[in-house]
C-alpha positions in Angstrom: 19.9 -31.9 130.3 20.8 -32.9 126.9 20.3 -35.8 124.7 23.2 -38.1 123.9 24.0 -40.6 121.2 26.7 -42.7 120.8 27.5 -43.7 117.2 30.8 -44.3 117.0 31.3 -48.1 115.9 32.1 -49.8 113.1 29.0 -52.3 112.9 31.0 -55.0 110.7 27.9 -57.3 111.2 26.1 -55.2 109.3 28.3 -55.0 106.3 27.4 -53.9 103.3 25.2 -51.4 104.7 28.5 -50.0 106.7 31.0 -50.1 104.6 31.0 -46.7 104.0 28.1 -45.4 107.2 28.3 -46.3 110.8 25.6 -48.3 111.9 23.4 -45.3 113.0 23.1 -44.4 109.5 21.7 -47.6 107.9 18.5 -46.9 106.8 15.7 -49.1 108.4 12.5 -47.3 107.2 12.2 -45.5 103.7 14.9 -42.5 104.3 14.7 -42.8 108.3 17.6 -44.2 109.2 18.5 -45.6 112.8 20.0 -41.8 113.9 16.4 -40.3 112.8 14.8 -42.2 114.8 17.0 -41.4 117.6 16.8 -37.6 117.2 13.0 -37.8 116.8 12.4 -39.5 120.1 15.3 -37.2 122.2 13.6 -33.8 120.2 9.9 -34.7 121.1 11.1 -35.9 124.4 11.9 -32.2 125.0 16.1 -32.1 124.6 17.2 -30.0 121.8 20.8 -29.8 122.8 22.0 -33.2 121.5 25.7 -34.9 121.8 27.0 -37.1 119.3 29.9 -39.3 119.5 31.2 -40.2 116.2 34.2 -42.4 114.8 33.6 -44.7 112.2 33.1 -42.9 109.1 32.3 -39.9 111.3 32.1 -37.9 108.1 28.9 -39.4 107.1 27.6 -38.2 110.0 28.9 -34.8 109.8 27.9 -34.3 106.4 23.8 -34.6 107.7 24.5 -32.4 110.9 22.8 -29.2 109.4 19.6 -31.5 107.7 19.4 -33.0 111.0 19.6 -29.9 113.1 16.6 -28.5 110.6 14.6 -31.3 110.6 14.1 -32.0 114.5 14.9 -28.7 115.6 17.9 -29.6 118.1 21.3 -28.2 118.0 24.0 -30.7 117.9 27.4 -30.5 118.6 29.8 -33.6 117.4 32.3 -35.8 119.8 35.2 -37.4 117.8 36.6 -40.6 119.2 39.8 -41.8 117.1 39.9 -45.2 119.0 36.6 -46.5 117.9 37.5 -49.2 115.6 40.0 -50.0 117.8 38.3 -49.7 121.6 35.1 -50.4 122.7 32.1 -47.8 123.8 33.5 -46.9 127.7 35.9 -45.1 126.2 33.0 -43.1 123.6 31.1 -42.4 126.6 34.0 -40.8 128.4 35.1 -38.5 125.3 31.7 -37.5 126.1 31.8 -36.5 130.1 32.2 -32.7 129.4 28.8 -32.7 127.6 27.0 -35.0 130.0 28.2 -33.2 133.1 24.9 -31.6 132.6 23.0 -34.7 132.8 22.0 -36.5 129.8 19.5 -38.9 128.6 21.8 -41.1 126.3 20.6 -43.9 123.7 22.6 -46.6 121.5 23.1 -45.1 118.0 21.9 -48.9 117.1 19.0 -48.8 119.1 15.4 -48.7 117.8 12.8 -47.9 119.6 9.3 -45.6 120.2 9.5 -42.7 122.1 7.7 -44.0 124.6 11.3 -45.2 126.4 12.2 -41.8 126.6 9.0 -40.8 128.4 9.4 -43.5 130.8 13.1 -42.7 131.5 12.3 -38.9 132.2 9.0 -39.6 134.5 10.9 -42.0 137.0 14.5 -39.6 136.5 15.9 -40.6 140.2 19.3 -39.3 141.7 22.1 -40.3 139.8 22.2 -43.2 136.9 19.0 -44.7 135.7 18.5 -47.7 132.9 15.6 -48.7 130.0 15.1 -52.3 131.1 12.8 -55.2 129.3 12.3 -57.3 131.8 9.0 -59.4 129.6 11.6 -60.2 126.8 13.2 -64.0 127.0 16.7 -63.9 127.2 19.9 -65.5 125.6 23.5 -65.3 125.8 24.0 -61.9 123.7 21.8 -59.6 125.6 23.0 -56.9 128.4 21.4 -59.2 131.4 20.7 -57.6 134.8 20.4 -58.0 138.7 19.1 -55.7 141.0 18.9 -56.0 144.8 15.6 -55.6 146.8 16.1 -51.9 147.4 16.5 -51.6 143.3 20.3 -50.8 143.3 22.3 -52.2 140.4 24.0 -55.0 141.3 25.4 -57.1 138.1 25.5 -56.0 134.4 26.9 -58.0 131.8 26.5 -60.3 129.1 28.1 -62.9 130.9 25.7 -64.3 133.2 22.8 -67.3 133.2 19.9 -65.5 131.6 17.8 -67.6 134.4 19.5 -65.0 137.1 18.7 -61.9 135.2 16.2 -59.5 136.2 15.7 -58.1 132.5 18.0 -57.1 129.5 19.4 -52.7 129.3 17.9 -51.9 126.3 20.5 -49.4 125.6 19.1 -46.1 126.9 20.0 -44.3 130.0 19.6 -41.2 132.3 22.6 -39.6 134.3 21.8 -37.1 136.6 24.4 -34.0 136.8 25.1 -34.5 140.5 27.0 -37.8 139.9 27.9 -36.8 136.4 31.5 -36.7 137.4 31.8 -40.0 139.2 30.4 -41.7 136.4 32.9 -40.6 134.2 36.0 -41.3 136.8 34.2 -45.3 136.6 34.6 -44.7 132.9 38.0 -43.4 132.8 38.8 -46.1 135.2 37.3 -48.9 133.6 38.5 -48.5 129.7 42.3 -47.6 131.5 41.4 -51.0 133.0 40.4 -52.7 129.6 40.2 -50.6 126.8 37.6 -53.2 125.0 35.1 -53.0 127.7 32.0 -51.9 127.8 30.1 -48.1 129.0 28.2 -50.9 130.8 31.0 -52.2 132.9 31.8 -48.4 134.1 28.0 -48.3 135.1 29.2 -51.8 137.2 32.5 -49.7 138.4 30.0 -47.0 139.5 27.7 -48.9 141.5 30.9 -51.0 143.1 31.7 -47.4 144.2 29.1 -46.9 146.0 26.4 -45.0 143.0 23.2 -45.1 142.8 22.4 -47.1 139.4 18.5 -48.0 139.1 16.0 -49.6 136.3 12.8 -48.9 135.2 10.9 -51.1 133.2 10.0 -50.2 129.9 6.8 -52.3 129.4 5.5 -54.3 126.6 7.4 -52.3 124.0 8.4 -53.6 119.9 12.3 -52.8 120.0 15.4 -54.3 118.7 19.2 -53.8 118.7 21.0 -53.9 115.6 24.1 -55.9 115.9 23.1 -58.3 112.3 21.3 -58.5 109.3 18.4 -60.7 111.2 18.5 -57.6 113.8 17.9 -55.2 110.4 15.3 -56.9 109.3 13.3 -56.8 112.7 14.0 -52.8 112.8 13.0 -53.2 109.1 9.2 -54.1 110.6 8.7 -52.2 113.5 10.3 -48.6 112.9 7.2 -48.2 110.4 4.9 -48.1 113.2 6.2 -45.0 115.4 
């Protein structure tokens, strides 16, 4: 299993800070930056073979590949996706199906969170596509929202739905299992041919429509943020000093 990143967007919300970094490279503690934190987590989580899909000033990234490498001991090998400023992530995470054929736990490159996700994700891995989900945070209209039936399959994820109905909001982080490895990425391929601005999310829909196994686990009572905007920044800003 590897570890998987996916830090290919643009993050105009964030500019300044991006407009010469992708988001993953916006400092949020000192000289950690949001990718630090991500390669911390996946190296003490045990993977040291590490995917990264870059677009958006993927130079930036490239530069830092050997310091990273050194610094958390992983080796890391770089996915270049020329459409990310004009497509959206299902299409990143299906430049990316060659690498996580052998299973992969995969975070947002604008995620921050403690290690502790990681942990959870690997000690409930099941048989095919698993999800980080909050379910104690209160929800709004900008947050992944979803459903589950009473067996625990997936059965709605999306952004567009009452937050009332929702189960708990994908925080961003992910398992999938190399036995289904390959019919995630057909849902991938078929859901960014479909819509090219969708999200990696919606192929995860596409994949349980099929028929695959898509499950949560609950990540508990946990200090984490996306970062989509300054206010987002700031919140990083106060919790990444703690892990």
């Amino acid at each position: 299993m590897i570890g998987l990143v996916l830090a290919a967007g643009a993050g105009r919300r964030l500019r300044p800070h991006t407009d010469t970094l992708p988001k993953a490279l916006v400092s949020v503690d000192g000289d950690t930056t949001i990718m630090d934190i991500s390669l911390s987590n996946l190296a003490t989580a045990g993977l040291t073979d590490v995917t990264i899909v870059v677009g958006y000033c993927a130079g930036a990234v490239e530069e830092r590949v050997p310091a990273f490498q050194e610094k958390y001991g992983v080796k890391i090998s770089l996915v270049y996706n020329d459409k990310a400023e004009e497509w959206n992530n299902a299409y990143s995470l299906w430049l990316a199906r060659d690498h996580f054929a052998r299973g992969a736990l995969m975070v947002n490159g604008d995620t921050v969170h403690p290690v502790s996700v990681e942990h959870t994700l690997l000690a409930d891995r099941g048989p095919s596509v698993l999800l980080a989900v909050d379910n104690l945070k209160k929800l709004a209209d900008e947050e992944m929202k979803t459903v589950f039936d009473n067996d625990g399959q997936l059965t709605r994820i999306t952004k567009l739905m009452d937050p009332a109905e929702a189960f708990g909001e994908y925080i961003g982080a992910n398992i999938i299992e190399p036995s289904t490895a390959g019919k995630v990425a057909d849902a991938l391929k078929a859901t960014w041919e479909r819509d090219p601005n969708l999200y990696y999310e919606d192929g995860f829909q596409e994949f349980a429509n099929r028929g695959g196994d898509v499950r949560a686990t609950t990540i508990g009572q946990v200090s984490w943020v996306e970062v989509d905007n300054h206010d987002d920044l700031a919140k990083a800003r106060t919790i990444a000093c703690r892990y």
